[in-house]
C-alpha positions as CSV (number, residue, x, y, z in Angstrom):
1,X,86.4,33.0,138.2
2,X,83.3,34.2,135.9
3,X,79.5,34.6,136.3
4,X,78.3,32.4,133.9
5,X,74.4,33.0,133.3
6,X,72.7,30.3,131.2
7,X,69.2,30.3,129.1
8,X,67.5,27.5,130.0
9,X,65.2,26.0,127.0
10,X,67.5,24.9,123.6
11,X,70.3,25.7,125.6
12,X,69.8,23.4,128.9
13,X,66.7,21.5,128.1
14,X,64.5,20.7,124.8
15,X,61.1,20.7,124.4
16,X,57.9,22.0,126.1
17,X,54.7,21.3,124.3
18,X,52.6,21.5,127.6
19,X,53.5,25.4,127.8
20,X,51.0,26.1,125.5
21,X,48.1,24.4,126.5
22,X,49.5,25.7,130.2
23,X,49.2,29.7,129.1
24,X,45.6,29.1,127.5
25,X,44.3,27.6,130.6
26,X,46.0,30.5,132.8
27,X,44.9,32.8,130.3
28,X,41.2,31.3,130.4
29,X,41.0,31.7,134.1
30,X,42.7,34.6,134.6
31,X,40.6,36.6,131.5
32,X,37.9,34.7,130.8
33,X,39.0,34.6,127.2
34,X,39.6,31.4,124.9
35,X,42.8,32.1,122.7
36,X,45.5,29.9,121.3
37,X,49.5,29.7,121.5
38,X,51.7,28.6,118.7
39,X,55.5,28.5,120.9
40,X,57.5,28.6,117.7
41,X,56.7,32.3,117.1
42,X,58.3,33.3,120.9
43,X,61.7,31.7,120.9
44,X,64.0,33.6,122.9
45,X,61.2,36.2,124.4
46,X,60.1,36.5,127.5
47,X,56.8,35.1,129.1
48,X,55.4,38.7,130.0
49,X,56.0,39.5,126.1
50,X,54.5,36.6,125.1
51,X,51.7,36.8,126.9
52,X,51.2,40.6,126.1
53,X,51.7,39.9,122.5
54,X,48.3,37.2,123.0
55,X,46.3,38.9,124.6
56,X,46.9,41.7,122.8
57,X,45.9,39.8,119.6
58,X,42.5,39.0,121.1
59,X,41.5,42.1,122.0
60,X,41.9,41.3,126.1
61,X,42.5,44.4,128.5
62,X,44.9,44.1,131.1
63,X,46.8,45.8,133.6
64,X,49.9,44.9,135.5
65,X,48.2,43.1,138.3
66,X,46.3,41.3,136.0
67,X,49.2,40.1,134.2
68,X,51.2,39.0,137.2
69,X,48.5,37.2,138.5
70,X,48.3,35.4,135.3
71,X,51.9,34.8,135.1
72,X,51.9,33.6,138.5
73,X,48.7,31.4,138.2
74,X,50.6,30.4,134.3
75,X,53.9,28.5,136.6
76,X,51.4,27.1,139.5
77,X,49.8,25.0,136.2
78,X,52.6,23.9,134.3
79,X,53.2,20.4,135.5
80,X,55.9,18.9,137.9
81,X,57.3,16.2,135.2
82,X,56.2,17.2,131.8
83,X,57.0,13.9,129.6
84,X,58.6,15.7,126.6
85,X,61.0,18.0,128.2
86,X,65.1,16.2,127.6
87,X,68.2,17.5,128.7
88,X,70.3,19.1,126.0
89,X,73.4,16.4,125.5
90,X,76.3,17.3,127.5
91,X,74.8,19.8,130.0
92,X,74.6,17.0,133.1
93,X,78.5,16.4,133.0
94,X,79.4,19.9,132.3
95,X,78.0,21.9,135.0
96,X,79.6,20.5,138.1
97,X,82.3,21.2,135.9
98,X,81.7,24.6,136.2
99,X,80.0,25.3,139.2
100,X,83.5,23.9,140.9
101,X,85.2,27.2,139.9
102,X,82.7,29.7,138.7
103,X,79.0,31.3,139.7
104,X,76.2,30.1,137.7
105,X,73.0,31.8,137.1
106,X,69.9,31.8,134.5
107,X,68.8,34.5,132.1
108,X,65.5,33.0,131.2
109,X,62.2,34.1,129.7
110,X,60.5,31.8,131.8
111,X,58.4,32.5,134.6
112,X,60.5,30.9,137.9
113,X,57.9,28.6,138.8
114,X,58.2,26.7,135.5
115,X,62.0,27.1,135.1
116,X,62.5,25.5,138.7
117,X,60.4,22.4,137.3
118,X,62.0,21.6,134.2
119,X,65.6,21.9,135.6
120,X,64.1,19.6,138.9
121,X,63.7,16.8,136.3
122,X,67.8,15.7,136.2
123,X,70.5,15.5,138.3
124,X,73.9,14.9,138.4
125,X,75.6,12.6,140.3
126,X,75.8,15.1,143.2
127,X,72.2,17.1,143.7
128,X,69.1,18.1,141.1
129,X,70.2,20.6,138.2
130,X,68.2,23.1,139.6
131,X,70.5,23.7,142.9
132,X,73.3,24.5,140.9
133,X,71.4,27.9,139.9
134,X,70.7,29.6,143.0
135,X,69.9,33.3,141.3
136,X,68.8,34.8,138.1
137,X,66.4,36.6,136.3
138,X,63.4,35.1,135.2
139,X,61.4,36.7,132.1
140,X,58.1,36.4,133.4
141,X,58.4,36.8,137.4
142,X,60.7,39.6,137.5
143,X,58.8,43.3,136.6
144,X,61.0,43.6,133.0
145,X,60.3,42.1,129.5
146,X,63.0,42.4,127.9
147,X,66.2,40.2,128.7
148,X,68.8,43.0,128.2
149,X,67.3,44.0,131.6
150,X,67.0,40.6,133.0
151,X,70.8,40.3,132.8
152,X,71.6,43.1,134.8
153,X,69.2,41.9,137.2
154,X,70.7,38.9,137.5
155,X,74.4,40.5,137.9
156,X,72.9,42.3,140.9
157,X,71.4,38.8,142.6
158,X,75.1,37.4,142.0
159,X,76.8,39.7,144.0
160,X,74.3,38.6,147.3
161,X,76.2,35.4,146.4
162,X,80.0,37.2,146.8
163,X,80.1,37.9,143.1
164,X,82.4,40.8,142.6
165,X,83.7,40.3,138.8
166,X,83.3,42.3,135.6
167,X,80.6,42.6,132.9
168,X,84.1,41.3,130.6
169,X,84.1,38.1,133.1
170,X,80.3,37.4,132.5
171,X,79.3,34.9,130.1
172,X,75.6,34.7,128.7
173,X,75.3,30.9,126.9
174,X,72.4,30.9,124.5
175,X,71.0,29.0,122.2
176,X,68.8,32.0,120.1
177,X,69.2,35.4,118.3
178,X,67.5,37.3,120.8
179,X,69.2,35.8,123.5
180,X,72.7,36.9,122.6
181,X,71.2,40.3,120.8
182,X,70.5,41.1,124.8
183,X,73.7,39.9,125.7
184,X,75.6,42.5,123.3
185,X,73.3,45.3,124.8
186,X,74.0,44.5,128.2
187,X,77.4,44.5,127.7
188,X,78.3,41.3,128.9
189,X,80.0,38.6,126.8
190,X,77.6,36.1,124.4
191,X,78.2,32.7,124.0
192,X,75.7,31.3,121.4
193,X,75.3,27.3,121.5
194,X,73.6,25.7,118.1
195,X,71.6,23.6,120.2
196,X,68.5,25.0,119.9
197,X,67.0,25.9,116.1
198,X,69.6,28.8,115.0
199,X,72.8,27.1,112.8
200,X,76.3,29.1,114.0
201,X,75.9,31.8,110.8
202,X,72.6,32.8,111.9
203,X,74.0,33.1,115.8
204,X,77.1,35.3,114.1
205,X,74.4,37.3,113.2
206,X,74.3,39.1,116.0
207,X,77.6,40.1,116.4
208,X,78.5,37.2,118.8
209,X,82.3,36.0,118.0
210,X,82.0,32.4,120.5
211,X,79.9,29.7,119.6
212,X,80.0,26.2,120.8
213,X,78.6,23.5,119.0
214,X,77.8,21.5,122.3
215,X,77.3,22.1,126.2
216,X,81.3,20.3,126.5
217,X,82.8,22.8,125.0
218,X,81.9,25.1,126.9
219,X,84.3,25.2,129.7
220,X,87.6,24.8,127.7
221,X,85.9,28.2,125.7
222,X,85.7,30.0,128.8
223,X,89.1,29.2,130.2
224,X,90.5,30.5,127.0
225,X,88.6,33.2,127.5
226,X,89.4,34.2,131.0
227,X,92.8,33.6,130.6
228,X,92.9,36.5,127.7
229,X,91.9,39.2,130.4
């Protein structure tokens, strides 16, 4: 068995053009402040970064209260079915797939709120995609920016749920640079996945040594994997 902890946008799910116009109107209410949020420059960050980096940019004060109120008030807005969010091809039929012999958890920069909506938009033929990932840790709920601490975090939640393996029998699948950077630093083992907008060479970049080009590989890669241990 392995704890496998996924990312969730590029590597699960694609697109989210309403997370923008969501932080500017959290941002607006929260702050009083009118700023504007271009998502291509954040891939693979967390929400608290991202939202540090804005307001930061604008010139807005804030404390930690503040921001977690804004982050909080930032997943109440974003919308229950977004129109332009698809599932990544493959994902649907591999998971029960995996969940059958393994733990599965996120590693996400999103707050929970909005990661709980987008994955509540499929299902398999069993239950919603969100009830196969009971724990994780989420980038802009959780107190840490940085996901080299959200993994950790997310070890710790799998063990309520009678995990009891080794950081060399985790698996982080990820679709960016960042991502699997965290991966390496937390000491766990990366799997990049080039669906998002990195190629394989610029995943290798990071060090990481498994890539798959789709979500079906995946569980062939990790059985190989596990049986090597």
């Amino acid at each position: 068995m392995a704890l496998i902890l996924c990312d969730i946008d590029g590597t699960l799910v694609n697109g989210a053009s309403s997370y923008g116009t969501t932080m500017v109107e959290a941002i607006s209410r929260v702050y009083d402040a009118q700023v504007s949020v271009d998502l291509n420059e954040f891939h693979g960050s967390t929400d608290r970064l991202v939202l540090k980096d804005i307001l930061g940019r604008y010139g807005v004060s804030y404390d930690n209260s503040s921001l977690d109120d804004c982050l909080r008030l930032f997943g109440e807005l974003f919308p229950e079915n977004p129109a332009d969010i698809n599932i990544i091809p493959g994902v649907i039929e591999t998971i029960p797939i995996l969940w059958e012999t393994h733990k599965l958890g996120l590693v996400t920069g999103n707050v929970e709120a909005m990661a709980r909506k987008k994955l509540r938009l499929f299902h398999t033929v069993d239950m919603l995609l969100d009830n196969y990932f009971l724990f994780g840790g989420f980038g802009g709920t959780d107190p840490h920016e940085t996901r080299a601490d959200l993994i950790p975090l997310a070890i710790v939640r799998a063990a309520e749920y009678g995990w009891r393996g080794r950081n060399n029998q985790t698996f982080v699948i990820d679709d960016s640079q960042k991502g699997l950077a965290a991966a390496i630093e937390a000491r766990v083992v990366p799997i990049g996945i080039t669906t998002g907008k990195y190629t394989e060479a610029q995943l290798r970049q990071t060090g990481t040594e498994h890539i798959a080009n789709n979500f079906i590989e995946i569980p062939d890669l990790i059985k190989r994997l596990c049986d090597k241990l």
